[in-house]
KOLROMI-837178 format. One record per atom (N, C-alpha, C, O): x, y, z. Coordinates in steps of 0.02 Angstrom, whole numbers, plus 50000, padded with zeros to 5 digits. Layout:
REM residues N
XYZ
...
***
This chain:
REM residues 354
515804867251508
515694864051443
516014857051443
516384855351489
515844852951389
515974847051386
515904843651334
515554846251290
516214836651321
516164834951251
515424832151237
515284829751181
515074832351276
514324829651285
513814836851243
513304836451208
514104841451259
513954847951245
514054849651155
513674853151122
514564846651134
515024847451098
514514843951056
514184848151025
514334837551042
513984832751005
513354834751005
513004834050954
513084837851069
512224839751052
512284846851024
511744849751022
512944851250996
512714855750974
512564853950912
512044855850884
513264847650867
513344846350827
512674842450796
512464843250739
512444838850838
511844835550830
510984840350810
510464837650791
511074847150820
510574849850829
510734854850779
510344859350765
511504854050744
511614858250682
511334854550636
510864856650602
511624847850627
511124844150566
510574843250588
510264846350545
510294841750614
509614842050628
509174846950573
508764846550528
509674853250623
509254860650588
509324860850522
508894862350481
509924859350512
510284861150432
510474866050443
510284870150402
510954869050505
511144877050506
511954873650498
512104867650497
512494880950492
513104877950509
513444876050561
513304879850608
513944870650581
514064870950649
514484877450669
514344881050717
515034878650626
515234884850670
514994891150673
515324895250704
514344893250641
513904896750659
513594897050734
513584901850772
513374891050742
513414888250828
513974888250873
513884890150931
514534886350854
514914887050895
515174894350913
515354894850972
515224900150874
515234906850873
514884907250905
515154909550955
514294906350916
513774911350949
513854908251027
513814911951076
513954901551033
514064898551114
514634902851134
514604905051191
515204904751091
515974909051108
515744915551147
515894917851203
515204918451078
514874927351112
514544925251163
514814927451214
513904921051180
513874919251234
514204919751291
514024924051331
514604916551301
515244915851340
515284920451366
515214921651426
515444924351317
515994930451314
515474937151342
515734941551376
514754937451326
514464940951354
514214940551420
514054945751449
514144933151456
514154929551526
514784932551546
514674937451580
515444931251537
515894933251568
515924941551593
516064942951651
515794946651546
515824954951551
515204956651580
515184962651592
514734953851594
513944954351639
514254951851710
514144955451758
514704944851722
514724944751790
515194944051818
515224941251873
515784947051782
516554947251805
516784955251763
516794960351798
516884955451714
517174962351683
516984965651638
517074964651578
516614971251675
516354973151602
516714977451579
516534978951522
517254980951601
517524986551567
518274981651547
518804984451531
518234977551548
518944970951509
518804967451464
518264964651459
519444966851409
519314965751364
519574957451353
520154956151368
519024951051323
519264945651343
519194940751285
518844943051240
519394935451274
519394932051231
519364925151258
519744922951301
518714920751219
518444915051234
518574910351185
518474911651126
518844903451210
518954897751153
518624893651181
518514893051241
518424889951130
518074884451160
518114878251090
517944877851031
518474873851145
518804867651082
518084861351074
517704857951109
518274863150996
517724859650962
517624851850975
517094848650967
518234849350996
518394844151002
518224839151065
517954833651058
518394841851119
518084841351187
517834844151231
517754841751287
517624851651209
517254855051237
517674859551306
517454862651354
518244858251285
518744862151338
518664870351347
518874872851295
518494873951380
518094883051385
518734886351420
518944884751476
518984890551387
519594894551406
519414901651401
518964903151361
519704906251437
519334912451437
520154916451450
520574913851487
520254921351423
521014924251405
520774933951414
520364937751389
521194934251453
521244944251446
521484945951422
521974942551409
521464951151396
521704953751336
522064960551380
522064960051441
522324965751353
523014967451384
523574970951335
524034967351314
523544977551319
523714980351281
524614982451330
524624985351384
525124980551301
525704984051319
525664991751317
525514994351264
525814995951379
525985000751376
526815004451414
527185001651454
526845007951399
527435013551442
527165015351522
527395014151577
526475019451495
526235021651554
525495019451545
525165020551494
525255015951606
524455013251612
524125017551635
524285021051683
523595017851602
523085023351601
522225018951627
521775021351662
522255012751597
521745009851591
522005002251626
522164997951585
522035000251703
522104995851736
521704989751677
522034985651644
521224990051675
520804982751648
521024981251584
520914975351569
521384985651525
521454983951462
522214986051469
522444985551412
522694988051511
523284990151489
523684986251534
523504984851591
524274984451506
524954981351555
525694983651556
525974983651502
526014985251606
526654989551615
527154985251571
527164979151575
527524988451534
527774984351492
528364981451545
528644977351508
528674981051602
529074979751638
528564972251654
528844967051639
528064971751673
527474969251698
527464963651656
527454958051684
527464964151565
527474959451505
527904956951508
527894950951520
528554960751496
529124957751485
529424952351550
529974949551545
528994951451609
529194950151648
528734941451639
528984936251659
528184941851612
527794934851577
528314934451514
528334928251514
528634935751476
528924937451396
529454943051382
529334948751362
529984940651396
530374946651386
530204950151314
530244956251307
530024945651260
530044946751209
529374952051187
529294955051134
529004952051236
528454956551238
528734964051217
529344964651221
528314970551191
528514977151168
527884980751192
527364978551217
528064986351180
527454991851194
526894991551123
527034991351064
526314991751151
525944989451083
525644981751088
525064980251074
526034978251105
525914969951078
525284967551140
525244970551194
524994964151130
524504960551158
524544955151198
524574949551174
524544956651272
524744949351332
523884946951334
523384950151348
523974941551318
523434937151335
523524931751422
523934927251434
523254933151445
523034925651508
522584925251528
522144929151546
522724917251525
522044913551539
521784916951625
522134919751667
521024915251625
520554918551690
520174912651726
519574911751716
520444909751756
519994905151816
519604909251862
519754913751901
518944905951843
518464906651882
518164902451913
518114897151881
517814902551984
517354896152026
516684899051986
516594904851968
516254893651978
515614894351934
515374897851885
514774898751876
515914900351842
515904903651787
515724900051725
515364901751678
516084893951736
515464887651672
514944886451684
514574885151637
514674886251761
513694885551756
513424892151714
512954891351676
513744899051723
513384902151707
513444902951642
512964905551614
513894901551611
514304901051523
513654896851498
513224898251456
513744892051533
513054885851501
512624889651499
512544892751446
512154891151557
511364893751553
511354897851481
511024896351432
511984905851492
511754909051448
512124905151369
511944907351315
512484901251371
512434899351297
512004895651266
511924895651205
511664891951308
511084886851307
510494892351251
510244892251195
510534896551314
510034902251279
510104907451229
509634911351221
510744908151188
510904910151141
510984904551087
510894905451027
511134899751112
511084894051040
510354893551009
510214894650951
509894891351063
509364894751047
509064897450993
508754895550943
509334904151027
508914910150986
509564910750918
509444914550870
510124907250920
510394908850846
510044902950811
509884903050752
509934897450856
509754893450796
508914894750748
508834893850688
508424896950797
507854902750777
508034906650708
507774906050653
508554910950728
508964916150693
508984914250617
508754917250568
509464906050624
509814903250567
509104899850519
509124898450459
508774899550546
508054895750543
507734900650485
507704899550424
507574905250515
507134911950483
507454912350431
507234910350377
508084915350439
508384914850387
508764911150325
509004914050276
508764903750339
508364896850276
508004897250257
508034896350197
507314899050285
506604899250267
506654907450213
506394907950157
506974911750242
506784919950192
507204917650109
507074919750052
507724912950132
508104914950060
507934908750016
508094908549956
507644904150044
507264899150016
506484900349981
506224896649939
506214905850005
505814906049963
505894913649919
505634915449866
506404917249967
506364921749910
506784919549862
506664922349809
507134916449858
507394914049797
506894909549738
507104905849694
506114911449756
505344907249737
504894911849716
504354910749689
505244918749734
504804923149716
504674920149623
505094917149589
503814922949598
503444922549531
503614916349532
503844914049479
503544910949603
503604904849577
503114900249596
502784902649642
502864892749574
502034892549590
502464887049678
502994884449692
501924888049705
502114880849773
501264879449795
500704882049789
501604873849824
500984867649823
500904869749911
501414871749939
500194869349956
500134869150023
499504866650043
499054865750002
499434865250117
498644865850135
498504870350176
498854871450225
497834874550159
497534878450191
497674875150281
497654869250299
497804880750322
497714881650402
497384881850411
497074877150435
497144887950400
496344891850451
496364897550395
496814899150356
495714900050406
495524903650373
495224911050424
494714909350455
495404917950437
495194922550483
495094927050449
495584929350421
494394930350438
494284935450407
494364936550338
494494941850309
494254929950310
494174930750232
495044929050204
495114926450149
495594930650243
496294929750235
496624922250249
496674920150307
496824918650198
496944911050195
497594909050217
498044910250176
497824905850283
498404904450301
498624897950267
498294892850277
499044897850237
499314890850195
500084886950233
500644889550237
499874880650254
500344879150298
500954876250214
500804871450179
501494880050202
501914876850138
502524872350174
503064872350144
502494869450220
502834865850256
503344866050296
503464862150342
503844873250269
504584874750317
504044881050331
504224883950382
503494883850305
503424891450312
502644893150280
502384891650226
502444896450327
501604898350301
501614905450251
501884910950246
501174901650222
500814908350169
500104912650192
499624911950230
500344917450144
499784921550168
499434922550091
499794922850041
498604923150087
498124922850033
497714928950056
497304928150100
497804934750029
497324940950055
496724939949996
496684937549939
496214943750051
495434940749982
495664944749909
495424942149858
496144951449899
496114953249833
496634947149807
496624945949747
496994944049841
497354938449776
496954932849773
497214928549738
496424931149798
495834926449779
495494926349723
495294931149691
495404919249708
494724920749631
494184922449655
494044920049710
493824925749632
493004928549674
492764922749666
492784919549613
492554921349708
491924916849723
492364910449753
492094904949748
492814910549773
493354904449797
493204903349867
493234908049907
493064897849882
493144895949967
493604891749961
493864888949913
493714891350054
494324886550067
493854885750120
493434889550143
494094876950139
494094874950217
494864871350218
495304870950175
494814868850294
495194867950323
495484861250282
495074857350257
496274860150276
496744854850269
496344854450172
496274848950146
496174859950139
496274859950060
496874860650034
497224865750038
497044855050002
497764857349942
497754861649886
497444860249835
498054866649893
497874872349846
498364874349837
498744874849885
498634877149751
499444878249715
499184885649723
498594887049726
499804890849727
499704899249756
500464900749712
500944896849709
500424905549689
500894910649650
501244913749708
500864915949751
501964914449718
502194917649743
502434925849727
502864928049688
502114928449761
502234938649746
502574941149772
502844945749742
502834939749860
503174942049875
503284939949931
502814938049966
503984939849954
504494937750023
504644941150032
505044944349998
504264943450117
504424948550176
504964947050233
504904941350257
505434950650257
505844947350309
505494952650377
505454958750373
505314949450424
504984953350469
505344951450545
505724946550542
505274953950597
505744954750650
505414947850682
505714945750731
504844944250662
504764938050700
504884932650658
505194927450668
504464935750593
504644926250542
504794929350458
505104934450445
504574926250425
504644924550363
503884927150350
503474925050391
503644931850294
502984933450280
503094929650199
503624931650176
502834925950162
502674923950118
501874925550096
501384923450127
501844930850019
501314934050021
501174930849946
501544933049901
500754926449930
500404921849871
499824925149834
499534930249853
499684921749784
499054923049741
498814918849710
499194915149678
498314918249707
497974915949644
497424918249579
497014915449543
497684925049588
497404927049519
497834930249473
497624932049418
498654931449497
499084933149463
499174928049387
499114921849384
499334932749330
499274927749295
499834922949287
499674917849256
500454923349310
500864921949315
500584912649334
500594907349303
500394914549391
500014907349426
499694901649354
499784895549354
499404904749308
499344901349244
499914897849213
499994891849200
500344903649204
501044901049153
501234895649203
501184889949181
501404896249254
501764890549300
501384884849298
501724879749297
500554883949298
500254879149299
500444875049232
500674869349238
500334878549159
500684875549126
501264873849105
501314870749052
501624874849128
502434872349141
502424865249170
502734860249151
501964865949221
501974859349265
501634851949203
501814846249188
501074856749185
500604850649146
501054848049057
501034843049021
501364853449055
501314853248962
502124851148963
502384856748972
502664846548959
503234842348933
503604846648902
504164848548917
503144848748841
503454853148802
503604858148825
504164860348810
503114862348875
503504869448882
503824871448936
503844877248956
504224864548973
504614864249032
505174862948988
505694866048999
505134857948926
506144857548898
505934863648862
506364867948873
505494865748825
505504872448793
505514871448725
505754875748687
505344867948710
504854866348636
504514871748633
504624876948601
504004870048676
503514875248677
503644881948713
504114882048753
503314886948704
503404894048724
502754897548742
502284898648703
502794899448814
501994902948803
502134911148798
502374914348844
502014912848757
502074919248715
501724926148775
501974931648786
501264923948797
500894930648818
500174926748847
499894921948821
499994930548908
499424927648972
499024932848986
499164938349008
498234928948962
497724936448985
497394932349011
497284926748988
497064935849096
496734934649130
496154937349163
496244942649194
495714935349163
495134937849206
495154932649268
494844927949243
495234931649300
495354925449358
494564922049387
494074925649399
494584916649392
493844915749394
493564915249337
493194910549353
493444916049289
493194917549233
493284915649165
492914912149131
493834918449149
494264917549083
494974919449070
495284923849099
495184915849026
496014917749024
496064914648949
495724910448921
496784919248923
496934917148854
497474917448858
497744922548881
497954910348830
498574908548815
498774909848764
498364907948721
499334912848736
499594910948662
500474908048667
500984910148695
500304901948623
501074900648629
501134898148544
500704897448501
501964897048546
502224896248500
503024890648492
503354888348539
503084890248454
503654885248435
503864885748385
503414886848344
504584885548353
504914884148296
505034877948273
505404877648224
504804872848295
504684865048277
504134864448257
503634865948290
504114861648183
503814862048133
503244855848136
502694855348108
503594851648181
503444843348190
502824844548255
502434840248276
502884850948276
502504850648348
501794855548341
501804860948312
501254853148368
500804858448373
500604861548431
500284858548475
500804869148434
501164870548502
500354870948558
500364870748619
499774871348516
499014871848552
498824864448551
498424863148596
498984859548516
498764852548551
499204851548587
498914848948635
499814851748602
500154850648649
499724852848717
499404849248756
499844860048718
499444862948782
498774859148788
498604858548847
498324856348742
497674856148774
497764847948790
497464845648838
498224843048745
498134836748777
497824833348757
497374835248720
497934825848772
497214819348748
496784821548762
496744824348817
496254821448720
495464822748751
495574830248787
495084833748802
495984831648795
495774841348828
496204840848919
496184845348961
496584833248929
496464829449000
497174836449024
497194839049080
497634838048971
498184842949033
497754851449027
497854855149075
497424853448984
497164860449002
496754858849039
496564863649073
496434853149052
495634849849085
496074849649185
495594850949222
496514848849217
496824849449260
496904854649274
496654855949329
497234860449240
497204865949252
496664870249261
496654874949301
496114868249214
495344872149228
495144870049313
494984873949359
495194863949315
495024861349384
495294864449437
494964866249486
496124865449427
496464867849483
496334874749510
496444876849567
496044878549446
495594885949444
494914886949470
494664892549473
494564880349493
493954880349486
493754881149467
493374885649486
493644877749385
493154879549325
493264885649294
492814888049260
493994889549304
494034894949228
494304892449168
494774888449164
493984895149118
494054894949046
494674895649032
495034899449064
494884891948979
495634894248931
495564892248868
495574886548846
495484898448832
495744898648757
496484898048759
496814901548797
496794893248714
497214892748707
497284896048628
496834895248588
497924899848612
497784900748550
498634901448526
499134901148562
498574902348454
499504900248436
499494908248393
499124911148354
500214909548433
500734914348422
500854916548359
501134912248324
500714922648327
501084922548258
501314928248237
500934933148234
502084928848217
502324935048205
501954942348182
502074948248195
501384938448134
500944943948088
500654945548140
500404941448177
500634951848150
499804953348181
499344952148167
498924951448212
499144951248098
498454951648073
498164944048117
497624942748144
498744940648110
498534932048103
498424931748181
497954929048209
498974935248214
498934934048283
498304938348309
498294937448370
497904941548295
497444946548325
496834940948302
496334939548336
497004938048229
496344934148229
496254930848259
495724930248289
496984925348268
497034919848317
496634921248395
496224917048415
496784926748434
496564930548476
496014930948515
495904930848576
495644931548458
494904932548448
494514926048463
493954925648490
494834921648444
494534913148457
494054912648491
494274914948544
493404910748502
493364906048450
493004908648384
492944904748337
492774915248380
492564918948313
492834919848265
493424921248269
492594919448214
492984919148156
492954924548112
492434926748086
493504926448103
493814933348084
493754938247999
494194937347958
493574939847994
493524940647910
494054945547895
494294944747839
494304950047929
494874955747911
495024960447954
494564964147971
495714961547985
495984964048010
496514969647967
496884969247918
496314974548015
496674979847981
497084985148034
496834988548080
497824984748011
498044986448083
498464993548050
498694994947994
498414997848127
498785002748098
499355002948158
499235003148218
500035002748125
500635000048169
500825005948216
501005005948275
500705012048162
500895019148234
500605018448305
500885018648360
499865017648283
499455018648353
499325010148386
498945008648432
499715005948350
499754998348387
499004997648401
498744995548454
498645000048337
497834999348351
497514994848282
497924994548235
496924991848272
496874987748244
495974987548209
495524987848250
495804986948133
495034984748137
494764979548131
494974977048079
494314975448162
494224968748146
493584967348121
493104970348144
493514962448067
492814963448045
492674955748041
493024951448015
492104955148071
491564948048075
491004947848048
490594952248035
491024941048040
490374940348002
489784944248067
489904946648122
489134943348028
488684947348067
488684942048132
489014942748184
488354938048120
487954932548173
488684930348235
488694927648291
489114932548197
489724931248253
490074936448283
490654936048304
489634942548286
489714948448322
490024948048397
490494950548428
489344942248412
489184942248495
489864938348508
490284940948546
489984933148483
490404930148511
491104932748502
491564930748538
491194936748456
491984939948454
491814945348497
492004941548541
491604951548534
491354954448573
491504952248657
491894954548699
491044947048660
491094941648704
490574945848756
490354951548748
490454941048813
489774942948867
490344947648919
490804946348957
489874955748888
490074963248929
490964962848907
491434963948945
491004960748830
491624961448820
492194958948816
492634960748777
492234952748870
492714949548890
493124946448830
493734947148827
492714942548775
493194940948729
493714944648701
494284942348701
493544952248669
494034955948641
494374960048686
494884962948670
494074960548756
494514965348785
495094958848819
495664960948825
494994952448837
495554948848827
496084946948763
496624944448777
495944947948713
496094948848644
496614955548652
497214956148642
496344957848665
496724966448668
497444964248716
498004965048693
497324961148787
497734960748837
498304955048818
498864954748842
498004950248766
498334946448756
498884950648700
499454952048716
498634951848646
499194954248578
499614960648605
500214961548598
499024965648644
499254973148648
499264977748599
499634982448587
498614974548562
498554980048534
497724983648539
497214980748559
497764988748523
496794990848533
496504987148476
496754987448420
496044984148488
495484981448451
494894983648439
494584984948491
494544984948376
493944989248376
493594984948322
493784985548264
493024979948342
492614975148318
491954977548275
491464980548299
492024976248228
491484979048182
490994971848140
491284966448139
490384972248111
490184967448085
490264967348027
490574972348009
490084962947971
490154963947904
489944969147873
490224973047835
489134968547905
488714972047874
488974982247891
489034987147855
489034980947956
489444988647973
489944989547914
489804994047875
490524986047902
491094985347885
490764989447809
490834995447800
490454985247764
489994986847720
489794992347702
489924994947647
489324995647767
489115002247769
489705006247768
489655011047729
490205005847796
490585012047786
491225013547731
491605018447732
491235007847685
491495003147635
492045001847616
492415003047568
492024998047684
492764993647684
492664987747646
492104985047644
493314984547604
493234979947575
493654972847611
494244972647629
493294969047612
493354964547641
493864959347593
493694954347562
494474962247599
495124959447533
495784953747574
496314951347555
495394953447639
496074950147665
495664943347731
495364945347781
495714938247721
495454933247747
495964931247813
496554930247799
495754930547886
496344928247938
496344921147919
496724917247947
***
């Protein structure tokens, strides 16, 4: 070893961003496992190695005894006291071990354990860096694409896009920038598995965090996220600032920060709609863009009746449903859509306006 040694470990710690005496430990076991492979393996030894100039000392270890039982780990205490009078039975004689070519081989194998710790230290930046990201959104470009499964190069560490966390009907080619929900960080015996989505709804809320001012200092609040991915999705948020309107906020000049986010979805829909303690108000709200004539909720069964004008059946309904059964996902409560004229027939009175 050498002080030349000494500087390129140091040099290849910042580099990595690992610690240096993380490195320097592992060059020590190194050492120390070179030495018991080709000098002692049944002795017990101790390796220093000065940080400073790279000076490599190698020490036996040497248990005081009465009577030696074990030549390689034990020393006659007549034997100690004769290095140390002050030595006892019990106490530990250390000396140093000269060897001819015992630093070529110290090098090779520490060379090749720095290595593989710095690999080691690597993987493990990359696992606690993003699991500390888990339900969190990150930005990448598509790799390659094999079998329908999207490799995302995220820069210290690739993602993985399986076709069920895809929007249906989504392609990728090669070197696309595309934002992915993080679900879950795998630690696996070769790398880092980072497992993404983009139909989690989660991937929504984060998009608007990014776009909307307000609901990153927290003005704003997004209350609750229903998704059909691809398709449609409904926001509800809310605010206790009186001065703020927590749905123009979200939608923006001209529509331009929900209008980014539709894009970044490839063309899915967002009702945005505002939060409100009442149910009645919030189930109407819900319903958007139909307009509501009376809600009638029953709080045991967190179930609810809603009555529309006729001609706005279809659209509170929505095409095979989607409006109210996102309505439903959004409030949580069951929704059961009726028309006026139904409402009528079975004679409900229509006494409460959303």
């Amino acid at each position: 070893m050498n002080s030349e040694f000494i500087l390129a470990v140091r040099e290849l710690a910042k580099e990595k961003g690992v610690s240096e005496d993380m490195l320097f430990e592992a060059v020590e076991a190194a050492i120390h496992s070179a030495y018991k492979k080709n000098f002692g393996a049944g002795q017990a030894v101790r390796v220093v190695l000065d940080r400073d100039n790279g000076a490599l000392k190698v020490y036996s270890r040497k248990e005081v005894a009465s009577i030696v039982l074990d030549k390689n780990n034990q020393i006659s205490e007549e034997e100690a006291k004769n290095i140390d009078p002050r030595y006892q039975v019990g106490d530990i004689v250390e000396r140093e071990i000269h060897l001819k070519d015992f630093g070529r081989l110290a090098a090779q194998n520490a060379k090749q354990v720095v290595v593989q710790r710095i690999r080691e230290a690597e993987r493990g930046k990359v696992f606690e860096e993003y699991h500390n990201r888990e339900n969190d959104i990150v930005t990448g470009v598509v790799q390659r694409v094999e079998q329908k499964t999207v490799y995302i190069d995220l820069g210290k560490a690739e993602a993985i896009l399986i076709p069920n966390e895809q929007i249906p009907g989504e392609t990728f080619k090669n070197s696309d920038r595309i934002k992915t929900y993080i679900i879950e960080v795998k630690k696996t015996s070769k790398n880092t598995q980072i497992m993404v989505s983009r139909t989690h709804p989660g991937l929504l809320k984060r998009l608007f965090e990014l776009e909307v001012p307000e609901i990153k200092e927290g003005v704003v609040e997004i209350k609750s996220v229903a998704r059909e991915p691809g398709l449609r999705s409904k926001v509800s948020v809310y605010t206790r600032d009186e001065n703020v309107d927590p749905v123009g906020s979200c939608v923006g000049h001209k529509g331009l920060r929900v209008q980014t986010i539709v894009n970044e979805l490839r063309g899915e829909k967002i009702d945005i709609v505002k939060y409100d303690q009442d149910p009645k108000i919030y189930i109407s709200n819900a319903l958007s863009p139909a307009k509501v004539l009376l809600v009638d909720v029953n709080e045991a069964e967190k179930a609810c009746r809603v009555v529309v004008p006729d001609y706005q059946l279809s659209l509170a309904i929505g095409k095979e449903g989607q409006n109210a059964r996102l309505a439903a996902k959004l409030t949580g409560w069951k929704i059961d859509i009726k028309s006026e004229s139904q409402a009528q027939a079975e004679g409900v009175e229509l006494s409460y306006e959303a």
